[in-house]
C-alpha positions, 0 to 999 in steps of 0.5 A, spaced: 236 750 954 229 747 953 229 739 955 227 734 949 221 730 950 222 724 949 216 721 953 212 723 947 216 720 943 215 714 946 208 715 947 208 716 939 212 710 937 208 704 942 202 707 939 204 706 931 206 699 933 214 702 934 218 699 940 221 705 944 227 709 943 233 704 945 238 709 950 242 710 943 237 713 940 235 717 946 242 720 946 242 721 939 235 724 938 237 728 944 244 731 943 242 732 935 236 737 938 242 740 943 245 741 937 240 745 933 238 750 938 245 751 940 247 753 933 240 756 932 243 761 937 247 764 930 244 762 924 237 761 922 235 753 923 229 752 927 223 757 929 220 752 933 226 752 940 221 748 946 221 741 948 215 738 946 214 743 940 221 740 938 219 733 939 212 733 936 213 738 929 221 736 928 222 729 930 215 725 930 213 729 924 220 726 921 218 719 923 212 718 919 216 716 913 218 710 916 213 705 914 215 706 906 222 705 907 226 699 905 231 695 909 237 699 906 234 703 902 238 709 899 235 715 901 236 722 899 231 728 904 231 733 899 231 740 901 233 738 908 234 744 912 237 743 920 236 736 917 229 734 917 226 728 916 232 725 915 238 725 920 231 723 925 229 718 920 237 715 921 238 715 927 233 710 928 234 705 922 242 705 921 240 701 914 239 707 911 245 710 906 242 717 907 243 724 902 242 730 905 241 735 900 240 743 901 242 749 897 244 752 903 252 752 903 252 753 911 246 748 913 251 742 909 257 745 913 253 744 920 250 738 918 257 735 916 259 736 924 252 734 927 252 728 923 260 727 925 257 729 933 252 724 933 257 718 929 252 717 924 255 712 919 253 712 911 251 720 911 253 725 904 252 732 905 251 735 899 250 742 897 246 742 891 239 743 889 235 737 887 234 739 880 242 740 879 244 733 882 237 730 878 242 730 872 248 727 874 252 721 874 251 718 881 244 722 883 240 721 877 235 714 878 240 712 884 235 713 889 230 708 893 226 713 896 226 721 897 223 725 902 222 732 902 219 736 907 216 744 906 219 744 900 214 745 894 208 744 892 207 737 889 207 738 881 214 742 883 216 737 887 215 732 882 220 735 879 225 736 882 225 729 886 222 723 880 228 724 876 234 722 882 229 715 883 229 708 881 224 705 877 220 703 883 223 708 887 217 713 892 216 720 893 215 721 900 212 728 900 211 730 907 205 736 908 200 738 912 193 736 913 190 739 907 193 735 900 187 734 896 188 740 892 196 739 891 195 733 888 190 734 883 194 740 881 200 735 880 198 731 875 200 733 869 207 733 872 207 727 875 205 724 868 211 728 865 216 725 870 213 718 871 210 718 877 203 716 881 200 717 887 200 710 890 197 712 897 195 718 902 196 717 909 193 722 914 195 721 921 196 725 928 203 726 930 200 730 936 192 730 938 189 734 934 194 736 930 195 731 923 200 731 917 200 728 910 205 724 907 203 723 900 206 717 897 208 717 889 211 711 886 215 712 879 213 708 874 
C-alpha cells in the first residue's frame, strides 16, 4: 500500500502560516489513509489510491476550510462520502463537534468504525440527506458551519446546507478553480435561503493546481 505523503503535508501547512503535523496528527492522518484504501479494496470510496494524490486532493484539499472555523465550532460536512473534508479537518482541531452526513448507509457504517479506529471524540455519523435532516429538531439552525465538497452546484447546495446553519453560520462550499459561474447562478437561491457570499479564496494546494472555497454567510 502506497505510503501517505506527509512531507507535503508539511510542506503546505508551514507555508499557510500552520505549524507541522504533531506525531498524533501524523498517525491519525496516516492510519485514516490506510483505512480508506484498505476498504476501497471492496466498496467504492476513492479513485484517487497513490500517496501524493491522497495527500494533496484528499487531505490538503479537506484542510483549506480551516481559516473559517471557530474555536468549538459545531460542524456538519454535508455529503461527506470516505469522510472528506471532515474527518481531516478533526484530526487537526480536536474542538470541533463534527456531523458527518451522507445518503449512503454503508459509507456511515465505515466511518463509524474509521472514527472509533482513529479515537476521534465528538463525531455523529449519521445516514440521512441534508435536506431531510434541515427539517429536523436537532440539525435545523443547529450548526456553525457546513462544509461540503463535490456535492452540488452552489444554488442547489444553498439549499440544501443554509437552512442546518445558525444565524451567523457559514457555508464553506469547497469547488474547483472555476466558481465565478456557480456563483451567479445561485443568487436567487441563496436570496430564498437567507445566505450571501461573504468571500472567495482561491489558492494552491499543489503547484499548479488551485481549488475554491466559497465562503456564504446566512443572514
Amino acid at each position: 500500500m502506497t505510503p501517505p505523503r506527509l512531507d507535503l503535508i508539511n510542506r503546505w501547512l508551514t507555508r499557510n502560516g500552520y505549524a507541522s503535523l504533531t506525531e498524533e496528527q501524523s498517525e491519525k492522518l496516516t492510519a485514516f489513509q490506510r483505512r480508506v484504501l484498505s476498504v476501497n479494496e471492496y466498496m467504492n470510496l476513492t479513485a484517487i489510491t497513490d500517496g501524493e494524490g491522497f495527500a494533496v486532493k484528499h487531505f490538503i484539499d479537506s484542510l483549506t476550510v480551516l481559516p473559517w472555523i471557530k474555536q468549538n465550532a459545531r460542524v456538519a460536512d454535508v455529503g461527506t462520502g470516505a469522510g472528506f473534508p471532515g474527518v481531516p479537518v478533526k484530526i487537526m482541531r480536536r474542538d470541533l463537534q463534527l456531523t458527518l452526513m451522507d445518503s449512503l448507509r454503508k459509507r456511515i457504517f465505515f466511518l463509524r468504525e474509521a472514527a472509533a479506529l482513529l479515537g476521534l471524540e465528538g463525531v455523529t455519523c449519521v445516514h440521512a440527506r441534508a435536506e431531510e435532516l434541515s427539517r429536523q429538531a436537532g440539525y435545523r439552525e443547529a450548526f456553525d458551519v457546513c462544509a461540503a465538497r463535490a456535492v452540488a452546484r452552489l444554488d442547489k447546495l444553498a439549499g440544501y446546507t443554509l437552512p442546518l446553519l445558525k444565524k451567523g453560520g457559514l457555508l464553506l462550499a469547497m469547488k474547483g478553480p472555476e466558481a465565478e459561474a456557480e456563483i451567479a447562478a445561485a443568487k436567487p437561491a441563496l436570496q430564498r435561503y437567507g445566505g450571501a457570499v461573504a468571500e472567495v479564496w482561491k489558492g494552491e494546494i499543489a503547484e499548479g493546481m488551485t481549488h475554491t472555497v466559497i465562503v456564504v454567510e446566512k443572514s
